[in-house]
Structures are given as structure tokens and as C-alpha cells.
C-alpha positions as CSV (number, residue, x, y, z in Angstrom):
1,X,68.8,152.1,-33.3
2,X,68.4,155.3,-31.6
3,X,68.5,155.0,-27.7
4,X,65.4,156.4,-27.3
5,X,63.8,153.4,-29.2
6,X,65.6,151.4,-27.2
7,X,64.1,152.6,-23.8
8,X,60.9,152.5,-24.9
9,X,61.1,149.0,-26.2
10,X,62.6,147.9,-23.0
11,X,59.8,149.3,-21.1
12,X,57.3,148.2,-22.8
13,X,59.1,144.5,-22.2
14,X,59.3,144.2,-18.8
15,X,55.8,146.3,-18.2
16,X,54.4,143.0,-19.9
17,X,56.4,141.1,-17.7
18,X,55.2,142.5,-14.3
19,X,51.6,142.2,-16.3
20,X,51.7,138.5,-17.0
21,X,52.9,138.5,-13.5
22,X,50.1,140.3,-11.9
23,X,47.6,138.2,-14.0
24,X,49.3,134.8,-12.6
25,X,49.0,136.2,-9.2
26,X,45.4,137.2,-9.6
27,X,44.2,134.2,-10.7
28,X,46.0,132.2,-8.3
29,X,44.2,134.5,-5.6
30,X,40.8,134.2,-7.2
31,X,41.9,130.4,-7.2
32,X,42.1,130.3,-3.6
33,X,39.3,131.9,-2.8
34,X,37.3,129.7,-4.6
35,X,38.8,127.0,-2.7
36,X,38.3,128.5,0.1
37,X,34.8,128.9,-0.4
38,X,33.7,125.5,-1.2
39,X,35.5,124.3,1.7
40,X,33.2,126.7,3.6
41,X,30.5,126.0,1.9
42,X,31.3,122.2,2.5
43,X,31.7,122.7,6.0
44,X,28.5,124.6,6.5
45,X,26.3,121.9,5.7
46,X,28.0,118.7,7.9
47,X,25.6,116.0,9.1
48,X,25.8,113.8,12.3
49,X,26.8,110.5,11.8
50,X,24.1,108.7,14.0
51,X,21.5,106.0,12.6
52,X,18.4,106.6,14.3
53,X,16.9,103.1,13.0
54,X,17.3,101.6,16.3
55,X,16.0,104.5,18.4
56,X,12.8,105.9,19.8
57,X,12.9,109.6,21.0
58,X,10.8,111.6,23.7
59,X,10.3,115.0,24.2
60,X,9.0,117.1,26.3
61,X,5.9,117.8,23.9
62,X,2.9,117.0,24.2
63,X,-1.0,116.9,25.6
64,X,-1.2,116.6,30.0
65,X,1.2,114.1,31.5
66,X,2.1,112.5,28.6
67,X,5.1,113.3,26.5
68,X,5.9,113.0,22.7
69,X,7.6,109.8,21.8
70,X,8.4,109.1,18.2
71,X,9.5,105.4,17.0
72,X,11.5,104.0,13.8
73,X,10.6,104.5,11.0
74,X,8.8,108.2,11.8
75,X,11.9,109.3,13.7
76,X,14.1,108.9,10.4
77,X,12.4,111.6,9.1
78,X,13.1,114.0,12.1
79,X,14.6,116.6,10.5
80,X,11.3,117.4,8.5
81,X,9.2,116.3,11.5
82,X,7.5,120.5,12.8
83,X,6.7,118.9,15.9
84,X,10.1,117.4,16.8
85,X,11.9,120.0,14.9
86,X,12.0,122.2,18.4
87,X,13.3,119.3,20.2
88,X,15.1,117.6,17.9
89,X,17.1,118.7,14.9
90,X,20.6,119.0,12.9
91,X,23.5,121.6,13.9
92,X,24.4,121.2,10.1
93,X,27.2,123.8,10.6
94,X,28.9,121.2,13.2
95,X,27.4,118.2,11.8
96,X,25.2,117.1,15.3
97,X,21.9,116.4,16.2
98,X,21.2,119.3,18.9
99,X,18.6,117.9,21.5
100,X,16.6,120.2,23.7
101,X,14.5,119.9,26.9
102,X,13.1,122.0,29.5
103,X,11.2,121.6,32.3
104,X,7.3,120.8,31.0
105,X,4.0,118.9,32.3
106,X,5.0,116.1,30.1
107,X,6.7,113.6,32.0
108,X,7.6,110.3,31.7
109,X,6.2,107.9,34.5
110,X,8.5,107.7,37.4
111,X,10.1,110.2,36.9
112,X,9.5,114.7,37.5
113,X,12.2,115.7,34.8
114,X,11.6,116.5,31.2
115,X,13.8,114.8,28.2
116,X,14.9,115.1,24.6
117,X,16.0,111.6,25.0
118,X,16.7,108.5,22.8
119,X,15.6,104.8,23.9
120,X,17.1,102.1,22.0
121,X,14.6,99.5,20.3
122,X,16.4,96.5,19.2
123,X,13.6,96.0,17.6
124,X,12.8,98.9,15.6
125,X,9.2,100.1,16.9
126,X,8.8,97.4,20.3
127,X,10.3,98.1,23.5
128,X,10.0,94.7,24.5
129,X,13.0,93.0,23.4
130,X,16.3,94.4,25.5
131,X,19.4,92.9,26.7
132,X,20.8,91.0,29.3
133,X,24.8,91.7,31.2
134,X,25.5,88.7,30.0
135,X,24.4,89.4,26.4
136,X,26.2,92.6,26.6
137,X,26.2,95.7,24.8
138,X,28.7,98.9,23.9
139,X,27.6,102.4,23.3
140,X,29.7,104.7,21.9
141,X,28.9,108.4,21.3
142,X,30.9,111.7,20.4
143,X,28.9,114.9,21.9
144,X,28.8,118.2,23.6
145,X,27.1,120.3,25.9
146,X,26.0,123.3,23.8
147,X,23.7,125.7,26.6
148,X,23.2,125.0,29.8
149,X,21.1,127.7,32.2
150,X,21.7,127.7,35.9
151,X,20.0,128.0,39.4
152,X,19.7,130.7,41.8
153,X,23.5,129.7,43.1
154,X,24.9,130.9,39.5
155,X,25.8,126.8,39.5
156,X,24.8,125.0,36.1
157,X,22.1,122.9,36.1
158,X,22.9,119.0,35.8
159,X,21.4,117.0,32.6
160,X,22.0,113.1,32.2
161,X,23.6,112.8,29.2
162,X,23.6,108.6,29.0
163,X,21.7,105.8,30.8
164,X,21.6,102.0,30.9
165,X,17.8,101.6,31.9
166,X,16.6,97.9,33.8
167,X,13.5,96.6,32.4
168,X,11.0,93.7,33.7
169,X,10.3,91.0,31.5
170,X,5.9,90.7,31.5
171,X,6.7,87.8,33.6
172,X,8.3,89.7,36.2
173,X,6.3,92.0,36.3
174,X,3.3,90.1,37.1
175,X,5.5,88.0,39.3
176,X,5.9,91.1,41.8
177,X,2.3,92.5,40.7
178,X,3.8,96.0,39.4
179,X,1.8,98.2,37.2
180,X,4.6,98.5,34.5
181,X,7.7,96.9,33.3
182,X,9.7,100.0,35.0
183,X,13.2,99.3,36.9
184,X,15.9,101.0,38.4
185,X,18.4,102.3,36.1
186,X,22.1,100.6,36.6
187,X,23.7,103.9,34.9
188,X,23.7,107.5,35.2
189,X,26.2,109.5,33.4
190,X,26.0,113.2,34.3
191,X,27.5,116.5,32.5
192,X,27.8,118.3,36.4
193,X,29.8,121.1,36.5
194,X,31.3,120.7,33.0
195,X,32.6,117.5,34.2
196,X,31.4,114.0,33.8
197,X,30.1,112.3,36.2
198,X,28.9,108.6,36.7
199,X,26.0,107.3,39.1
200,X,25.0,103.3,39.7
201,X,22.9,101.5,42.0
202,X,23.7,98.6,44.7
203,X,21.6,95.8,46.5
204,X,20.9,96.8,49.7
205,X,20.5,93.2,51.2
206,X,22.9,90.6,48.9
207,X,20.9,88.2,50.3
208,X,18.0,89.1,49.1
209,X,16.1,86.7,46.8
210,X,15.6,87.0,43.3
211,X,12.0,88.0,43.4
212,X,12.9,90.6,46.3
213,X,15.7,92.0,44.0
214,X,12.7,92.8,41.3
215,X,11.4,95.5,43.5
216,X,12.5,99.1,42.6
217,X,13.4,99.4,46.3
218,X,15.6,96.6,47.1
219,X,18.8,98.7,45.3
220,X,20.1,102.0,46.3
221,X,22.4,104.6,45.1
222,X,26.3,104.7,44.7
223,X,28.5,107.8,46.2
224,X,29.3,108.0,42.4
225,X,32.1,108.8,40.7
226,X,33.6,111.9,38.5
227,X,36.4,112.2,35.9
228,X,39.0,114.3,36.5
229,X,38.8,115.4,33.2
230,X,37.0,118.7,32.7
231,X,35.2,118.7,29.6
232,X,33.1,121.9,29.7
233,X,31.4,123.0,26.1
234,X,33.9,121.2,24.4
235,X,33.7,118.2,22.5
236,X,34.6,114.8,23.9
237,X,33.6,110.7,23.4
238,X,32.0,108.4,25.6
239,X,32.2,104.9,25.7
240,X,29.9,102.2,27.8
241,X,31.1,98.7,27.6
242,X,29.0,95.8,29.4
243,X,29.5,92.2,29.8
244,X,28.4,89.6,32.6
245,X,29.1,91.1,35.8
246,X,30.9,94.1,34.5
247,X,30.0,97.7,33.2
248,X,33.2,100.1,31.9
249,X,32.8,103.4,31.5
250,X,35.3,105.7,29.3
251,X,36.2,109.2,28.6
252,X,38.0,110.2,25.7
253,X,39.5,107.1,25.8
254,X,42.0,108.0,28.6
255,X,39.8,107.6,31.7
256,X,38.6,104.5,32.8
257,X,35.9,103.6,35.5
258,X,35.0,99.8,36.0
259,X,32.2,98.3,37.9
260,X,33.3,94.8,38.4
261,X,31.5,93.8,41.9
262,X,29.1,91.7,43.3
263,X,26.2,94.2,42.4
264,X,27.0,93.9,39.1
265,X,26.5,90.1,38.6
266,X,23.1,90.6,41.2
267,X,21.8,92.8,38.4
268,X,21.9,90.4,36.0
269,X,18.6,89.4,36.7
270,X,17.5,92.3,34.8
271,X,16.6,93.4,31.2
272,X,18.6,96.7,30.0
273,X,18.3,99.3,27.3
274,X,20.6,102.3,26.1
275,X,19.3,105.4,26.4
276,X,21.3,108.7,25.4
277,X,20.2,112.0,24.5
278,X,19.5,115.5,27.0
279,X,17.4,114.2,30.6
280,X,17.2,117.5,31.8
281,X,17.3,117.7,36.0
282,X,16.0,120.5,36.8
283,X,12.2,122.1,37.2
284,X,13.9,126.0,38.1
285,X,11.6,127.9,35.8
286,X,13.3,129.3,32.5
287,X,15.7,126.3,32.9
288,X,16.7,124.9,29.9
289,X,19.9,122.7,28.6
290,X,20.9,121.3,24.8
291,X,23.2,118.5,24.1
292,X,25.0,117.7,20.8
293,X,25.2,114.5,19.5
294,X,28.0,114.1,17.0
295,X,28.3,110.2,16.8
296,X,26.1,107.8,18.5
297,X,26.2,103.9,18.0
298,X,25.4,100.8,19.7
299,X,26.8,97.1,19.1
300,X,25.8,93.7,20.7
């Protein structure tokens, strides 16, 4: 065989080699981008991990003084609802609920701020069965603050981010001849500053009796407390645990605070609910905040 032959046919060899090659590489590229794609594409469409069964929301829609509230089972459909939808509604790309307030005429009673808040209903629908301390409860939640505007100071503007709320039994109520079955709430938990930061109440006379105790005025407020973690924008978890004559609160499970006093067993007397969500506090005009909800859940 002539040498020239040869050359050529070991060309044309290893040109099919480095082709075959080439083609392997190729499709291992297109391969991974296809890959990479659904995991994008997976990603992109990530829904919170909250049931909303147990939960009634407000907002700050709605006609004069009174705000939107939407109960179980009309809140399941939120994400189709168009009048909660500005309030209310999935971050599918991070997989959270994104709730929204500002500061409008539609208040609750008792109270000047606006919310995108949730109340916990028990019983799906009724506000009137709650909790005791002594019952207990946990709340757990995963969540973020997502915009927040600020005052005239260039300081952000404070939202409540969880409660525990008091609640009069009927009884009570008409006991101390109140209008409503409104009482003081035993919890704050603030997102100040990009840091969390935890309010309660105290009875101002411990001697006072159980029907003075009823009265919105008989308890005061805390000095408070903060975390000396800062969590800013970022994510990070919550936890409220509560048991006769003790309330805990946790951040990402590395801080601890615990209430374990002699105002804690005096508020036993009272009926509680959760509440978690954005309670915006601020009427600056063009004020605004959103909060993302990742996880939320509550156990008894």
C-alpha cells in the first residue's frame, strides 16, 4: 500500500474519532442543559407550605372603617380571590405567601394600624373557640421581610410580624360590661431595625382581682426584649411555645427568650389566639411593608 493511501486512511480514522468525540460532548452539553432547565423551571413555580384551613385573614380593604376579613373555606382559594390577590398572594419563584399592608381607613377596632394579617380559628369560620396557657399552643413559621419603606429619619418602619392575642369569653365580657370580646395582647414580635424584637404585657397591681384583671387597663407594657441576631431581608424561623405560666420565644433555633413569671400565670385567666402575618405600624403616607411567609403551622 502506497504511503499516500496510508495517510489518508489514517486521517480519515482519527477525524471520526475526534467526531464521535464532539458528538458525545454535545450531547452531554445539550444533556445538561436540559437538566438545568427543568431544575429552573422547577424552581420557578415553588409553593409555600402553609395550610390556611385554620386561618382567617384581614386586609386593609375594604368600605369606611371596616376592613376585609376572609374565613376558611373562602381563604383556601386565595390565590384566585382579585380582591385579596393585592394583599395576599404566592411568591411562586420562592415558594411564600407575600402579605401586604399599608396604611388605609380600614382598621380594625382598637387599633389605628392597617394589616395583611392571619387570625387563627380553631374552628374553621368561628372566632369563638381559642385557647387557654394552660391548654397551650406552638406556632412555628419560616419567613422574611421582603420591602419595608421608611420615615422621615431614613429609619425603617416597624411591622408586627406575630402575636398571641387575649380574648374574653361572652361571659366576661358581660361580666365587666365591655362592648366586645377585645383584650390586651400577651405577645408582640417585631421585625425593628432588621432585628427581631419581642413585646409583652405585665399586671400592674398583682393583687388585683380576677374581674379587675379583665379590664384592658389593668396590664401594661414590658421594656421588651431584642435578639442579638440580625436578620435583615433574609430568611429565618420563628418559634412560639406556650404552656401554663410560660411563653418561649425562638429564633432560628439558637436564641431563646422565656417568660416564666408571675404575669404569666396571672394571664391565665384569659382566652388566646395566634395571629401572624404583616401588622403594619406606621400611618407615614406612602408607607408600605411585605412579609413572606414560607412555613406557617400551629399545634395544640
Amino acid at each position: 500500500m502506497k504511503l499516500k493511501t496510508l495517510f489518508i486512511l489514517f486521517f480519515a480514522f482519527h477525524l471520526s474519532i475526534g467526531f464521535a468525540q464532539s458528538h458525545e460532548t454535545t450531547k452531554a452539553e445539550v444533556k445538561k442543559e436540559k437538566k438545568r432547565k427543568r431544575k429552573k423551571r422547577k424552581k420557578k413555580y415553588k409553593l409555600p407550605k402553609i395550610d390556611l384551613s385554620h386561618w382567617k385573614v384581614t386586609t386593609p380593604a375594604g368600605n369606611g372603617k371596616k376592613p376585609q376579613e376572609v374565613s376558611p373555606p373562602e381563604i383556601l382559594e386565595y390565590a384566585t380571590n382579585e380582591d385579596l390577590k393585592p394583599y395576599m398572594y404566592n411568591d411562586s419563584v420562592r415558594g411564600a405567601i407575600v402579605f401586604y399592608a399599608y396604611p388605609s381607613k380600614a382598621t380594625t377596632a382598637n387599633t389605628k394600624y392597617s394589616r395583611s394579617e392571619l387570625r387563627e380559628q380553631m374552628e374553621p369560620g368561628s372566632n369563638s373557640v381559642n385557647w387557654t396557657f394552660k391548654q397551650g399552643g406552638i406556632m412555628k413559621g419560616k419567613l422574611a421581610m421582603d420591602e419595608v419603606s421608611r420615615d422621615k429619619n431614613g429609619k425603617y418602619h416597624k411591622v408586627i410580624i406575630m402575636q398571641i392575642h387575649g380574648r374574653l369569653t361572652n361571659e366576661q365580657r358581660d361580666l365587666i360590661g365591655q362592648k366586645d370580646n377585645n383584650a390586651p395582647p400577651i405577645l408582640k414580635i417585631y421585625w425593628q431595625d432588621g432585628k427581631v424584637r419581642v413585646k409583652t404585657k405585665v399586671l400592674k397591681n398583682l393583687n388585683a382581682t380576677n374581674e379587675e384583671m379583665l379590664h384592658e387597663d389593668a396590664w401594661g407594657n414590658d421594656k421588651g426584649f431584642t435578639f442579638k441576631e440580625k436578620v435583615g431581608f433574609k430568611k429565618f424561623r420563628l418559634e412560639v411555645r406556650v404552656s401554663e405560666g410560660k411563653m418561649t420565644i425562638v429564633l432560628n433555633n439558637n436564641e431563646y427568650k422565656t417568660y416564666e413569671n408571675i404575669h404569666m400565670k396571672k394571664w391565665g385567666i384569659f382566652e388566646n389566639y395566634f395571629k401572624a402575618g404583616n401588622y403594619f405600624q406606621s400611618r407615614d403616607e406612602g408607607s408600605y411593608a411585605k412579609v413572606r411567609y414560607y412555613t406557617l403551622e400551629v399545634t395544640h
